[in-house]
C-alpha positions as CSV (number, residue, x, y, z in Angstrom):
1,X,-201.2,167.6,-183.0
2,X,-201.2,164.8,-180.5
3,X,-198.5,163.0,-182.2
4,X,-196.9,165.8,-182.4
5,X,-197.1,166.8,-178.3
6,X,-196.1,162.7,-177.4
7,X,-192.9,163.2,-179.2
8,X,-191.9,166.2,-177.2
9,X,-194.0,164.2,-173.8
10,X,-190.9,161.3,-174.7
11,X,-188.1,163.9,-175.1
12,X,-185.3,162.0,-174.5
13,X,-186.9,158.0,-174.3
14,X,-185.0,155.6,-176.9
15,X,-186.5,152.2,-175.3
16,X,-190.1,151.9,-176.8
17,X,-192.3,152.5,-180.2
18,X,-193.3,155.2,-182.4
19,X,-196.2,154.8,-184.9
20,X,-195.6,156.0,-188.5
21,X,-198.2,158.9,-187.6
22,X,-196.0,159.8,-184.4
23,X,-192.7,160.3,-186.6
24,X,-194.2,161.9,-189.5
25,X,-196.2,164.3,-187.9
26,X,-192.9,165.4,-185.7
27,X,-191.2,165.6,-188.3
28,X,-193.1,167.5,-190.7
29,X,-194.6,170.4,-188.2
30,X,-190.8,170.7,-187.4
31,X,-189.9,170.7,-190.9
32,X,-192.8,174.0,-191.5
33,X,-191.5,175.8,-188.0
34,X,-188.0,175.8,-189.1
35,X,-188.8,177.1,-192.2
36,X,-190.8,179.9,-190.4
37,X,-188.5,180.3,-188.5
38,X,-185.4,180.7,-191.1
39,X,-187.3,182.7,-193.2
40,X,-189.1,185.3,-190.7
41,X,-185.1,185.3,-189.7
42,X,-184.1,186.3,-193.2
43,X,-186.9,189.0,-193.6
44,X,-185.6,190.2,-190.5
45,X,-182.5,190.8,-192.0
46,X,-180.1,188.4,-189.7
47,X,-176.8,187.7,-191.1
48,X,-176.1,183.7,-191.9
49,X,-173.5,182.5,-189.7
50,X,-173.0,178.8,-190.7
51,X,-174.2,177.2,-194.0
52,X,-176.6,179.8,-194.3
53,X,-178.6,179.5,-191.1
54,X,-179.1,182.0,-189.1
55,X,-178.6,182.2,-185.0
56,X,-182.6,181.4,-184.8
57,X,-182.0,178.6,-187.1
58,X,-179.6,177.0,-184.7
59,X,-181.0,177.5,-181.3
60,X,-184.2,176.1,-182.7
61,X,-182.1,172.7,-183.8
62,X,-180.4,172.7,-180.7
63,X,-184.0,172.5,-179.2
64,X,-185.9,169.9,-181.5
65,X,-182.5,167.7,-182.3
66,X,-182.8,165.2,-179.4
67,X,-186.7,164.7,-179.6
68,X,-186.1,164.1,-183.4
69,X,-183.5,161.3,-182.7
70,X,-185.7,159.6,-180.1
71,X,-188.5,159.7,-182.0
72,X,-187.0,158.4,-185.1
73,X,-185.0,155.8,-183.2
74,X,-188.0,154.2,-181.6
75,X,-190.1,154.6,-185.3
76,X,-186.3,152.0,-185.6
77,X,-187.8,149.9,-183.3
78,X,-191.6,149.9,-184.3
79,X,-190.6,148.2,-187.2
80,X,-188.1,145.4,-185.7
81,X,-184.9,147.2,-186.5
82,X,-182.3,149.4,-184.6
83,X,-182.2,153.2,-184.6
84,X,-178.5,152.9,-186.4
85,X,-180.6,152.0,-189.6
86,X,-181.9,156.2,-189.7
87,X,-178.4,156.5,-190.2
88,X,-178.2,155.1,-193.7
89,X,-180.0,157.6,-195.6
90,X,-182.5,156.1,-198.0
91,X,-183.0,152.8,-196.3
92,X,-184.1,154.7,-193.2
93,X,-186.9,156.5,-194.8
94,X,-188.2,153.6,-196.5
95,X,-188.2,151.4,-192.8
96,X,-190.0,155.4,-191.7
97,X,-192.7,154.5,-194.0
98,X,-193.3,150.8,-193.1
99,X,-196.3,149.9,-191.0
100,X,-194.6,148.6,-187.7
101,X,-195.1,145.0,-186.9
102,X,-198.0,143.6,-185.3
103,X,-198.2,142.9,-181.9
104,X,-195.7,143.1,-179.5
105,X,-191.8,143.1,-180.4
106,X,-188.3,142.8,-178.2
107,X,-188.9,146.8,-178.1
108,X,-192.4,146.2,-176.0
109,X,-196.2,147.1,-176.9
110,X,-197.4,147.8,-180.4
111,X,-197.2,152.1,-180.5
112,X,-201.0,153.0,-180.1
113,X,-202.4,156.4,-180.5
């Protein structure tokens, strides 16, 4: 859960490192709320407005969306490369699961927690 809370601590910091713990654990407790979420939505009975998602969908994306960039694009920058590389889809989860580099990098201090 700590990982979890410094994500949201660095909302909107690019400049820095994220651990492989960091990223993961952001990403997969947002991964199990927005599926609580979507589905509590759907048992509620709200209508899908884009793609199937419902307004609670949405507003919880809107919310989470920036944190998950930053987070991801300093995980980039753990392990020596730029946050443009989460853009191409497969490369960027391999770099996600590569330890980042020892020591410190052009991006600062090696990510501790």
């Amino acid at each position: 859960m700590k990982y979890y809370l410094r994500a949201w601590q660095k909302y909107i910091t690019f400049h820095g490192r994220a651990s492989r713990n960091e990223y993961w654990y952001f990403t997969f407790i947002n991964i199990a709320i927005s599926l609580a979420i979507h589905f509590s939505s759907v048992y509620a009975g709200m209508a899908s407005i884009i793609l199937g998602q419902t307004i609670a969908d949405l507003v919880y994306l809107a919310a989470v969306l920036m944190p998950l960039i930053c987070v991801g694009v300093r995980r980039m920058q753990d392990v020596n490369k730029t946050g443009w590389h989460l853009l191409i889809p497969v490369y960027g989860i391999v770099l996600a699961c590569q330890p980042g580099v020892e020591g410190d990098n052009k991006n600062g201090a090696r990510a501790t927690i």
